[in-house]
SEPA-421212 format. One record per atom (N, C-alpha, C, O): x, y, z. Coordinates in steps of 0.2 Angstrom, whole numbers, padded with zeros to 4 digits, always signed. Layout:
BEGIN
XYZ ...
//
This chain:
BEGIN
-0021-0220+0189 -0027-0224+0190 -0031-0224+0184 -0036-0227+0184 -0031-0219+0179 -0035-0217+0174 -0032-0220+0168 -0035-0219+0163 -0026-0223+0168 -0024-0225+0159 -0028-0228+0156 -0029-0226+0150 -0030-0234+0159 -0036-0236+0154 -0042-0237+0154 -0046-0242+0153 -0043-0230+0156 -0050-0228+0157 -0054-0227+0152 -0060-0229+0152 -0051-0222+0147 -0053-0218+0142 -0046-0218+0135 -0041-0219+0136 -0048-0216+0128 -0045-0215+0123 -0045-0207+0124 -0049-0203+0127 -0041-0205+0120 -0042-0196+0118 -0039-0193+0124 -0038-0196+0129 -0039-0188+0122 -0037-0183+0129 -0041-0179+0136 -0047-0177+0137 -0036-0179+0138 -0041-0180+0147 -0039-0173+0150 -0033-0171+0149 -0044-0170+0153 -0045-0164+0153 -0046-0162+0162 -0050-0165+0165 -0043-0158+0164 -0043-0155+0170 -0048-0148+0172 -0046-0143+0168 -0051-0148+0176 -0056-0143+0176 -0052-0140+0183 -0052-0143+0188 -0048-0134+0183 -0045-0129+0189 -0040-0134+0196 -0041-0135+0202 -0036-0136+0191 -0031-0141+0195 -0029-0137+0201 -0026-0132+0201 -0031-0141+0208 -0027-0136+0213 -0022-0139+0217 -0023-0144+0219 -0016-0136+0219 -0012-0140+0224 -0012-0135+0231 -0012-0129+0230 -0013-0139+0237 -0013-0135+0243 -0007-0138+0247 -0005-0144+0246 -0004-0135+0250 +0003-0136+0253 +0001-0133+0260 +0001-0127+0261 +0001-0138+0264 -0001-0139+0272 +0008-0140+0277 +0011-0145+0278 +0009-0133+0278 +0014-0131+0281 +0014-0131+0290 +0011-0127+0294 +0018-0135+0293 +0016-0137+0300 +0024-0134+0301 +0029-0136+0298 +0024-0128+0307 +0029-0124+0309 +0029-0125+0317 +0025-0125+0321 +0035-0127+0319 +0038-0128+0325 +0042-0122+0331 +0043-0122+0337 +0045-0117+0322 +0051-0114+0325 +0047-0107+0325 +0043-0105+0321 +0050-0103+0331 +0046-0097+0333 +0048-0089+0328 +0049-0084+0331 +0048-0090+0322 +0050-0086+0317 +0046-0084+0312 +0050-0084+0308 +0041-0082+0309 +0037-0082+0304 +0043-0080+0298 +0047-0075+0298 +0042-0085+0292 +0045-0086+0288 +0042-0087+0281 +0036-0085+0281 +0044-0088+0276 +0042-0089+0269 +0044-0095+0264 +0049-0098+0265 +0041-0096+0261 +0043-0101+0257 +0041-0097+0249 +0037-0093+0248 +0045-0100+0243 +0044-0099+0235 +0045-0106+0233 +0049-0110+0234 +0039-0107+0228 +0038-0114+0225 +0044-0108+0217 +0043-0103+0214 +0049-0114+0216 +0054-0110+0211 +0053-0116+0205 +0056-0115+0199 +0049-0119+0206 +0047-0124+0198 +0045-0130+0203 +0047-0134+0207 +0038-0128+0198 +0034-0136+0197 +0033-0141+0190 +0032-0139+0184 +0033-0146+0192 +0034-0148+0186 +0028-0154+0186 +0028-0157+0191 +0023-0155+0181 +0019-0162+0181 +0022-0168+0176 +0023-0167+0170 +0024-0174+0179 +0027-0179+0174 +0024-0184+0173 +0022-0188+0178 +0023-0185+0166 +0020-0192+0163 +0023-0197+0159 +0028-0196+0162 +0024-0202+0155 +0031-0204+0156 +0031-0204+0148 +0033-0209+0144 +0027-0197+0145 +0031-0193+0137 +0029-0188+0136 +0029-0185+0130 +0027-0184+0144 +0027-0176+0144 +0027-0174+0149 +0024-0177+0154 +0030-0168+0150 +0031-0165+0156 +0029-0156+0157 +0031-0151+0154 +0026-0156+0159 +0023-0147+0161 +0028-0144+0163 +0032-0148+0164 +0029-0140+0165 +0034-0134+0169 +0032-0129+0171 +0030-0126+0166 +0031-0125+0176 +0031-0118+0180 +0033-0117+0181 +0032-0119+0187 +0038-0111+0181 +0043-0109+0184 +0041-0105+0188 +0040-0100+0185 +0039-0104+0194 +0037-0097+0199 +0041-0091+0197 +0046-0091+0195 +0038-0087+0199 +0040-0078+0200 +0042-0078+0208 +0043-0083+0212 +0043-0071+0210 +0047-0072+0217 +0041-0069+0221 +0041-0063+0224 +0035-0074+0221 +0031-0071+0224 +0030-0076+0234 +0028-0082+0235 +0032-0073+0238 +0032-0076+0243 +0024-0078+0248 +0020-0074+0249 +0025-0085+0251 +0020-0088+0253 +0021-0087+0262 +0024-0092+0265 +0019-0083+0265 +0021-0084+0273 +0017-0089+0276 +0012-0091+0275 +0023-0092+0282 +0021-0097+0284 +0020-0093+0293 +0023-0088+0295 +0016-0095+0296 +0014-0092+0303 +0017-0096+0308 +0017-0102+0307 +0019-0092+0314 +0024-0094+0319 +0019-0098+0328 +0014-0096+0330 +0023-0102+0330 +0020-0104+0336 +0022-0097+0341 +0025-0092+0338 +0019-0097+0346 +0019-0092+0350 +0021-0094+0357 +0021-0090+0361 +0021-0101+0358 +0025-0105+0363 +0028-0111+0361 +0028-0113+0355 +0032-0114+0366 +0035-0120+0367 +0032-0125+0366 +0028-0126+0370 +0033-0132+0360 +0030-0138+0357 +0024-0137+0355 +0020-0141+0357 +0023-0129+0351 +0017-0129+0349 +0019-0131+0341 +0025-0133+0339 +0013-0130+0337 +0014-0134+0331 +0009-0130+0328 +0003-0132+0328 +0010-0123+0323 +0006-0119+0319 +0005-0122+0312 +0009-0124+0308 -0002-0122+0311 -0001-0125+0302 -0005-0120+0297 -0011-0120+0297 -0003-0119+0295 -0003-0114+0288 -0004-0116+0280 +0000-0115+0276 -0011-0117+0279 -0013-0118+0273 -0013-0115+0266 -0018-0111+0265 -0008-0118+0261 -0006-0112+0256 -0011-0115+0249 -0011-0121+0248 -0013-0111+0245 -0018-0115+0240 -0015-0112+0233 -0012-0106+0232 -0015-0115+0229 -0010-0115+0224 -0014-0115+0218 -0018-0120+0219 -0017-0112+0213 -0023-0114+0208 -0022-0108+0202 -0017-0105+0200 -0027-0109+0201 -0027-0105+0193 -0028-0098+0194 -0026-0095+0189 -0029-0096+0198 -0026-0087+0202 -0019-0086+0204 -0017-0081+0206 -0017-0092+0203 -0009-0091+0207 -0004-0092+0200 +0001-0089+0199 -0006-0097+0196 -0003-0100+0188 -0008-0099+0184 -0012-0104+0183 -0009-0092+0180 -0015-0093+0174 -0013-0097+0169 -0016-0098+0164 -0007-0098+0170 -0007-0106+0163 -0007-0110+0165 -0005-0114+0160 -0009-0113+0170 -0008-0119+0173 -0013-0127+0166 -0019-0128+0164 -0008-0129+0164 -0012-0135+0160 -0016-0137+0162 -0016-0139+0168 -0022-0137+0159 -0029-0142+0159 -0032-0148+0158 -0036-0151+0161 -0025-0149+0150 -0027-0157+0151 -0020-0160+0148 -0016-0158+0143 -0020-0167+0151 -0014-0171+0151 -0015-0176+0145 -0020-0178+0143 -0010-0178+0142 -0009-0185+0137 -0006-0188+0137 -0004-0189+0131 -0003-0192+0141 -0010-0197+0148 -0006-0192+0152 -0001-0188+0152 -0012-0195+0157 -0013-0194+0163 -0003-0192+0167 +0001-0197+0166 -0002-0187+0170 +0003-0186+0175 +0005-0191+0179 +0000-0193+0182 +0010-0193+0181 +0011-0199+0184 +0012-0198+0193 +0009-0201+0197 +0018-0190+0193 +0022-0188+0198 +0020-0182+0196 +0018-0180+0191 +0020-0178+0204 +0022-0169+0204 +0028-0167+0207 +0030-0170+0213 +0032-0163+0205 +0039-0162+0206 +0038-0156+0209 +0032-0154+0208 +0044-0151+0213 +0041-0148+0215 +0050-0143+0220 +0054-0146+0224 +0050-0139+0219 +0056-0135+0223 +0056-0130+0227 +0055-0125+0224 +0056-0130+0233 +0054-0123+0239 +0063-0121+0241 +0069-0124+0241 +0060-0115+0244 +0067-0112+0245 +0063-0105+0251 +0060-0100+0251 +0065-0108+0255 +0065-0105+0260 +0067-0099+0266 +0073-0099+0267 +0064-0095+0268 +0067-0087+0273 +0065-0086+0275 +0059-0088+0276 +0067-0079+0279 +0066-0073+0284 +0067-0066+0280 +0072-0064+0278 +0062-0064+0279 +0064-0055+0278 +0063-0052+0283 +0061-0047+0280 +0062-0052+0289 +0061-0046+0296 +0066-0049+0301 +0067-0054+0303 +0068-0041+0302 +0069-0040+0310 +0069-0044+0316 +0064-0044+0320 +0073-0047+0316 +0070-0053+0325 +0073-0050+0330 +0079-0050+0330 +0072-0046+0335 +0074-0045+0340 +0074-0051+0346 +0079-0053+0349 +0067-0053+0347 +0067-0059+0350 +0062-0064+0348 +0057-0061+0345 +0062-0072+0350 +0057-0074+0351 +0051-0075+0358 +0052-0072+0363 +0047-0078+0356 +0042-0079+0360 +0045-0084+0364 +0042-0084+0370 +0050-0090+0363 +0051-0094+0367 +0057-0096+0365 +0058-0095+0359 +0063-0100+0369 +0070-0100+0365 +0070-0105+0360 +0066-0110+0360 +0074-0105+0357 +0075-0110+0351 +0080-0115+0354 +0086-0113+0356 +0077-0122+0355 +0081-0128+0355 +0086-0129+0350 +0091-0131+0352 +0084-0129+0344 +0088-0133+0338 +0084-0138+0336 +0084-0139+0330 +0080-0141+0339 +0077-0148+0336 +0070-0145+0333 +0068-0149+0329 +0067-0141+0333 +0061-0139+0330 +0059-0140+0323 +0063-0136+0320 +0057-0142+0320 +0055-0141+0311 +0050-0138+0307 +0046-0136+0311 +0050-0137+0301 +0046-0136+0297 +0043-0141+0291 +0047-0142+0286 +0038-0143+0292 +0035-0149+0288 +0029-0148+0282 +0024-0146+0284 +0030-0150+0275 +0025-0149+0272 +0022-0156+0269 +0025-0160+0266 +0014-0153+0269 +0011-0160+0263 +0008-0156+0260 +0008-0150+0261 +0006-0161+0253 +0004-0157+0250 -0001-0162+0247 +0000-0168+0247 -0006-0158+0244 -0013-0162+0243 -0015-0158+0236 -0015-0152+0236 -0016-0164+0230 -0016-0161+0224 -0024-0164+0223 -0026-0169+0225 -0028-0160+0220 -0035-0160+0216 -0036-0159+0209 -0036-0153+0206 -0037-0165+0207 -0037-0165+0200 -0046-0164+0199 -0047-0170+0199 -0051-0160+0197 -0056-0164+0200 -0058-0167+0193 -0055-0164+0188 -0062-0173+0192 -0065-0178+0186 -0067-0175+0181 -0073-0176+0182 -0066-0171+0175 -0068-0170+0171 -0067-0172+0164 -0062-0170+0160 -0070-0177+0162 -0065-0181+0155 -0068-0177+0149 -0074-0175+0148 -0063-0175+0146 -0067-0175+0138 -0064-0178+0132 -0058-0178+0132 -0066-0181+0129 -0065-0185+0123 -0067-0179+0118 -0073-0179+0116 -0063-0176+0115 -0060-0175+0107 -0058-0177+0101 -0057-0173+0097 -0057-0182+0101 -0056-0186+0094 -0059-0192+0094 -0055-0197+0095 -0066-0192+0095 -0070-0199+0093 -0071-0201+0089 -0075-0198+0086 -0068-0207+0086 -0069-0212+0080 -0075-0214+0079 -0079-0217+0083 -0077-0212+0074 -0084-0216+0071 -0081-0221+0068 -0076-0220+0066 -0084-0228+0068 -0080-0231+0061 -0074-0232+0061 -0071-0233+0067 -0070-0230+0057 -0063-0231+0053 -0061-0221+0051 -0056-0220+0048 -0066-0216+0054 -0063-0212+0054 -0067-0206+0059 -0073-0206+0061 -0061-0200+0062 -0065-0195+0065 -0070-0192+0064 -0074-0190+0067 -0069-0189+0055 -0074-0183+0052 -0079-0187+0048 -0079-0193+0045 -0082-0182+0049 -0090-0184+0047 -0092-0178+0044 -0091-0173+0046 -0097-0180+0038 -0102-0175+0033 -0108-0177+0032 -0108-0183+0030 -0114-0172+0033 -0119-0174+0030 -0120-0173+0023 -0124-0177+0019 -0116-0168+0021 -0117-0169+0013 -0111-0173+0006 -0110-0172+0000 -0110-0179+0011 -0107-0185+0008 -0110-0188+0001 -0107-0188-0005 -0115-0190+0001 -0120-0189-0005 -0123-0183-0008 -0129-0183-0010 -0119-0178-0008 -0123-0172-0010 -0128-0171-0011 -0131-0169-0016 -0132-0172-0006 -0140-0170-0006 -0141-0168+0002 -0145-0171+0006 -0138-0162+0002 -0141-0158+0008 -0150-0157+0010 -0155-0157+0014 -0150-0155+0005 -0157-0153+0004 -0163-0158+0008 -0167-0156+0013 -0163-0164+0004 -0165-0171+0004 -0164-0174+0012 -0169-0178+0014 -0161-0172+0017 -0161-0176+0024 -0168-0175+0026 -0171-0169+0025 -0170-0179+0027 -0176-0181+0030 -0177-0180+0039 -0180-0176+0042 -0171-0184+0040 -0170-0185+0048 -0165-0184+0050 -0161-0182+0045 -0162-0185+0057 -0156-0186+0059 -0155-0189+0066 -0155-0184+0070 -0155-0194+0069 -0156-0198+0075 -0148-0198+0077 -0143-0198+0073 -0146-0199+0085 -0140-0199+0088 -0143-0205+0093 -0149-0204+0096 -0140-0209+0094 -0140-0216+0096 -0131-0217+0102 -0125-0218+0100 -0133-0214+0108 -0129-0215+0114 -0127-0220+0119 -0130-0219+0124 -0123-0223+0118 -0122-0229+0124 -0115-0228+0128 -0110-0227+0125 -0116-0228+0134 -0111-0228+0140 -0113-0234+0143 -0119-0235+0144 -0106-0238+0144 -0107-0245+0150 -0102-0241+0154 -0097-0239+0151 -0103-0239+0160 -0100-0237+0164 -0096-0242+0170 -0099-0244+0175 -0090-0243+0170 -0085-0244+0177 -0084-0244+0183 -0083-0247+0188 -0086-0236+0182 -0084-0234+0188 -0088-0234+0191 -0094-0236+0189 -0087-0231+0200 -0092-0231+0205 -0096-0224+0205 -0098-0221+0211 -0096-0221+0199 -0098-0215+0199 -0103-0213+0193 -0103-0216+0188 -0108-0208+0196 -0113-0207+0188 -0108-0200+0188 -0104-0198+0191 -0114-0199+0180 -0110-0194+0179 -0115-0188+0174 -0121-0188+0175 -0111-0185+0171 -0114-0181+0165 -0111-0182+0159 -0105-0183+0159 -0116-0182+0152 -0112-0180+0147 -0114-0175+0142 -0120-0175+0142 -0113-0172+0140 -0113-0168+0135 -0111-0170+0126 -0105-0171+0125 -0115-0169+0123 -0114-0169+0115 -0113-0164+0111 -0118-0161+0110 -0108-0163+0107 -0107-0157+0104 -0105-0157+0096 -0101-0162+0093 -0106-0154+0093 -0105-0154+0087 -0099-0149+0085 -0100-0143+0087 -0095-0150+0081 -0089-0144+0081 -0087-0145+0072 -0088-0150+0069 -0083-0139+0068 -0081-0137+0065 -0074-0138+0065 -0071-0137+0070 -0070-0140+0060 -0064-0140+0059 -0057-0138+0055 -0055-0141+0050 -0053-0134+0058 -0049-0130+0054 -0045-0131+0048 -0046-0137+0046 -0040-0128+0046 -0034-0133+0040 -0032-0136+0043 -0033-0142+0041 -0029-0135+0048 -0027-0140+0053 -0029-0148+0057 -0025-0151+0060 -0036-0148+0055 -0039-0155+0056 -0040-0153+0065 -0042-0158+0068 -0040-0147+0067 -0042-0148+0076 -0048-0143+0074 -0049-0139+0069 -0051-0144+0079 -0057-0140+0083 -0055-0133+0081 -0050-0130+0082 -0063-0131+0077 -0063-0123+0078 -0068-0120+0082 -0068-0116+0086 -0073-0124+0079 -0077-0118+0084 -0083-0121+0084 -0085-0124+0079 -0087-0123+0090 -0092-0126+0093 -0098-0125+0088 -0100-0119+0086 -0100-0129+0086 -0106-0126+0083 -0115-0127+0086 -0119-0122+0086 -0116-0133+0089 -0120-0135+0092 -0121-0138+0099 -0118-0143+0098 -0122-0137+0103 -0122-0142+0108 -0131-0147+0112 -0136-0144+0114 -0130-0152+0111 -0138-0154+0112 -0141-0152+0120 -0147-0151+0121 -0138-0153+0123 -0141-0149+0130 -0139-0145+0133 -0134-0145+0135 -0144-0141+0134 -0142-0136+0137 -0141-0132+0144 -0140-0126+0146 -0143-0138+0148 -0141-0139+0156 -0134-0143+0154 -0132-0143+0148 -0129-0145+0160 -0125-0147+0161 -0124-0154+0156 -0119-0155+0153 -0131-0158+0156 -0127-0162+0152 -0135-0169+0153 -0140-0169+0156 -0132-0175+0149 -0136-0180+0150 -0133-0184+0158 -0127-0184+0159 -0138-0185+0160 -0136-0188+0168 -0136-0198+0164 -0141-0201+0162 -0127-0202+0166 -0129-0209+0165 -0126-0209+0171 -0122-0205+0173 -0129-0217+0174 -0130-0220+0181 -0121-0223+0184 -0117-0225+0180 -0121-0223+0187 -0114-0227+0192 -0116-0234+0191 -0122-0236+0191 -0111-0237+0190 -0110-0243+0192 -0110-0246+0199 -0108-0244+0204 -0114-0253+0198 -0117-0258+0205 -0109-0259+0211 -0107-0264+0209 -0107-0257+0214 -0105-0258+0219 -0106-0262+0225 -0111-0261+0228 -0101-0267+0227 -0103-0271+0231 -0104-0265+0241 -0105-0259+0241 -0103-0269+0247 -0102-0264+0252 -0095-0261+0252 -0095-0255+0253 -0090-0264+0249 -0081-0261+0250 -0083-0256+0247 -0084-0252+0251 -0084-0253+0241 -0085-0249+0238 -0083-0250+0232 -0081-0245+0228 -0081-0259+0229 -0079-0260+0222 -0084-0262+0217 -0088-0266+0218 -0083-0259+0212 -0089-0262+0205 -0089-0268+0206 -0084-0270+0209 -0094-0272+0204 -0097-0279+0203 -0099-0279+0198 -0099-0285+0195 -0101-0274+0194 -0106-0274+0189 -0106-0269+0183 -0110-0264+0184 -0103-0268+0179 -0105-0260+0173 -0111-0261+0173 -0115-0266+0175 -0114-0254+0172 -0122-0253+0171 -0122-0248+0164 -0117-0245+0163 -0127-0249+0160 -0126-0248+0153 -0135-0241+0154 -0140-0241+0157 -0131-0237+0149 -0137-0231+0149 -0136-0229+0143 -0131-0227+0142 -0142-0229+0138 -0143-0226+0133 -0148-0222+0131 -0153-0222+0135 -0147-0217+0125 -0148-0210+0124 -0151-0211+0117 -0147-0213+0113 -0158-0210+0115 -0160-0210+0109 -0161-0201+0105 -0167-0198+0106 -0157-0198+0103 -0161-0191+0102 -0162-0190+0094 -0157-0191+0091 -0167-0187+0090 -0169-0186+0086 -0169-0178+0085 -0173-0174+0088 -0164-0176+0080 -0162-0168+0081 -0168-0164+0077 -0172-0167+0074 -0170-0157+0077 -0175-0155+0076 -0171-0150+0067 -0166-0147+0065 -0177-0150+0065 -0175-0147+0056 -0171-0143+0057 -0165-0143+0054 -0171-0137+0061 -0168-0131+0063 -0161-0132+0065 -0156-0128+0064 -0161-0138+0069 -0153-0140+0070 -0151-0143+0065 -0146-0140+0064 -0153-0147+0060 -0149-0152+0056 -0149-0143+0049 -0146-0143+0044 -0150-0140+0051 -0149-0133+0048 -0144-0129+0047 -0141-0126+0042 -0143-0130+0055 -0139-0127+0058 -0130-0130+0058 -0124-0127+0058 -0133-0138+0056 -0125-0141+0054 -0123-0143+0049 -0117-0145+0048 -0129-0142+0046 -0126-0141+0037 -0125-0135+0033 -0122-0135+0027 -0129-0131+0037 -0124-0122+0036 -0118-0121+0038 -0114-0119+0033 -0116-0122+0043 -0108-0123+0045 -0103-0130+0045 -0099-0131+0049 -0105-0133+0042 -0102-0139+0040 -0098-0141+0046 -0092-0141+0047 -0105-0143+0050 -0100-0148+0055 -0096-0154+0053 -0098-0159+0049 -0091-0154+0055 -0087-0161+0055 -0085-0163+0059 -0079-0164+0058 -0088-0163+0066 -0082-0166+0071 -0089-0168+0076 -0093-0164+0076 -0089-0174+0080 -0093-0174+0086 -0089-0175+0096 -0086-0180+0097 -0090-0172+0098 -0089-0171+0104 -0092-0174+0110 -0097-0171+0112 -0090-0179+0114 -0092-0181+0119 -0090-0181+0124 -0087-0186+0126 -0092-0176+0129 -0088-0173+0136 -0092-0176+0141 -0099-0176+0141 -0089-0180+0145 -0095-0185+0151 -0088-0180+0157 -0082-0178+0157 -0093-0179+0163 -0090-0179+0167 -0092-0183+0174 -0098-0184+0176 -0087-0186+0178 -0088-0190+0182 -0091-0186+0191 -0089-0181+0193 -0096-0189+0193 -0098-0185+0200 -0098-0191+0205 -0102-0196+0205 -0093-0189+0210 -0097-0193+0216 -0100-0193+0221 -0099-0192+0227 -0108-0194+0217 -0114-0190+0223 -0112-0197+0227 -0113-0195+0233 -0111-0202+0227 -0111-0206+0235 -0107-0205+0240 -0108-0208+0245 -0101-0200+0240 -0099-0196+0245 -0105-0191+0247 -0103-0187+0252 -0111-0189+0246 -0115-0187+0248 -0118-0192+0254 -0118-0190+0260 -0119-0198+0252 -0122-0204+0257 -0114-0207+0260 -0114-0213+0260 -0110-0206+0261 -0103-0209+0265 -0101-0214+0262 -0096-0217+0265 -0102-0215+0257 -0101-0221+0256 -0094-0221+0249 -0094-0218+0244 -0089-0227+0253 -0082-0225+0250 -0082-0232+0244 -0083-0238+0243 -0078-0226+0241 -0078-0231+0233 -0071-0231+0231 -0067-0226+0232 -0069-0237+0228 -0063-0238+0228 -0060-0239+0217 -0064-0241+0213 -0056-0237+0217 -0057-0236+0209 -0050-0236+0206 -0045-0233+0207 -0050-0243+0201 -0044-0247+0201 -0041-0246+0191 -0046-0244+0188 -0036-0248+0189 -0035-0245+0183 -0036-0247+0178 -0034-0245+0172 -0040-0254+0179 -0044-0258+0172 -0052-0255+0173 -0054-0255+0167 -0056-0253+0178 -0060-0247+0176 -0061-0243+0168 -0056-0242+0165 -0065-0242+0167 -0065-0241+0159 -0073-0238+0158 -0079-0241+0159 -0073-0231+0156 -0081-0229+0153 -0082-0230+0144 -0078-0229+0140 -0085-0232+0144 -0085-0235+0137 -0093-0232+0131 -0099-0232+0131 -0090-0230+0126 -0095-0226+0124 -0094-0229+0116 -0089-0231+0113 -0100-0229+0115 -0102-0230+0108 -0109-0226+0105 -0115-0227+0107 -0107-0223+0100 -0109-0217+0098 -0112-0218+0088 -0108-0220+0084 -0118-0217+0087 -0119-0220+0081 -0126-0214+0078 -0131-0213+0081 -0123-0212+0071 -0129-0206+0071 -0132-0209+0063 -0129-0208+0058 -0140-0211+0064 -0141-0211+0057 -0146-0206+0053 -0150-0203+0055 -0144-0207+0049 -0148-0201+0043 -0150-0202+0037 -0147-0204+0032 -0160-0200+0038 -0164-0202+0032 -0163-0196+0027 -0161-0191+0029 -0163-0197+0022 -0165-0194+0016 -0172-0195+0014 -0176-0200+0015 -0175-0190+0010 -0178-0191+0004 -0180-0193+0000 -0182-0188-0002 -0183-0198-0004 -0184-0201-0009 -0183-0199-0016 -0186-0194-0017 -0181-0200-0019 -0178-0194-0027 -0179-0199-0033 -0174-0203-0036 -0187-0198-0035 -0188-0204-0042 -0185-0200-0048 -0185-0202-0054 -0182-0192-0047 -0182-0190-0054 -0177-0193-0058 -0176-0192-0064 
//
């Protein structure tokens, strides 16, 4: 539902999958997730599990139905991928199930017909980040293009979001450095230092679908010590992390979110100089 949402790559903040195990038969048992896989249709993650076993909890009578909530996250997989390109389509996924103890007897006889059932409910939660923003006709940027560092005067950032969705959100603005490589080294600036600039959701009818993009713009003018600060370390990259919230699940209110939605940003930074009659 996110492909053409955004350009750049899309970023997952502590992806979690929980596997809601519903037990009929009077045995406490186990299950091993032996490979998980996320599929996108031109890249696929893999996890192979270790043999670490997940127990499942037993009824203690006749047509009862025990359920067993197993949570699966970034304490269970510390490489668990964070961001997709694009977005994962499917999750794959193989259990293999047993007994390691003792049964003398059960609590109640076994029929035959009893089962074991699982769902599973995956949380991706909204975090977009956009790492390769096009200015123009390219991503890097220099202040000392006209070699005259010295000579800047000002430096103003000019922020526009038309937003889609039924959600407001946060952004954040960053300034970054760049390796031989052409990727991200090392952060150098970030303009705010709470979570981020708060832009507004979009107009929503009662169903809870958009009618309307709502557009929010950001004027900030950086302070000498910062424009200092990025032409000592010669930033060349700008960084735009919005992340999406849905405070109207605080007011109940259900929003429906379809895959021509699109946050749209347009990002424009100008810079005075000096006057230089010599």
């Amino acid at each position: 539902m996110y492909e053409n949402a955004l350009s750049g790559k899309l970023f997952f903040n502590d992806p979690k999958f929980t596997f809601i195990v519903k037990n009929e038969i009077p045995i406490v048992t186990f299950f091993k997730i032996d490979t998980l896989r996320l599929h996108s249709p031109v890249y696929e993650a893999v996890y192979v599990r270790d043999n670490k076993k997940y127990y499942i909890n037993a009824p203690g009578q006749q047509n009862e139905t025990i359920e067993t909530t197993i949570l699966i996250d970034k304490t269970e997989i510390p490489d668990f991928e964070q961001f997709f390109s694009p977005i994962p389509k499917f999750v794959s996924f193989y259990l293999t199930a047993g007994n390691d103890q003792q049964i003398n007897s059960t609590p109640f006889a076994i029929v035959g017909n009893e089962k074991i059932s699982t769902d599973i409910d995956i949380d991706l939660p909204m975090i977009l980040r956009l790492d390769t923003l096009v200015m123009g006709d390219t991503i890097d940027f220099s202040f000392d293009e006209e070699g005259n560092i010295d000579q800047i005067k000002s430096v103003t950032i000019k922020l526009i979001l038309d937003n889609e969705f039924p959600f407001s959100g946060k952004t954040q603005i960053s300034f970054a450095d760049t390796n031989n490589h052409g990727t991200i080294d090392d952060i150098i600036l970030e303009l705010f230092e709470d979570d981020g600039w708060v832009f507004e959701s979009a107009i929503t009818n009662p169903s809870g679908e958009t009618t309307s993009s709502v557009q929010s713009q950001l004027t900030l003018t950086l302070t000498q010590e910062q424009i200092e600060l990025l032409t000592t370390y010669h930033a060349s990259k700008i960084l735009v992390i919005s992340s999406l919230n849905s405070y109207q699940n605080n007011t109940g209110q259900d929003v429906k979110i379809y895959g021509w939605y699109k946050l749209g940003i347009k990002l424009g930074i100008k810079v005075k100089y000096e006057g230089n009659t010599a």
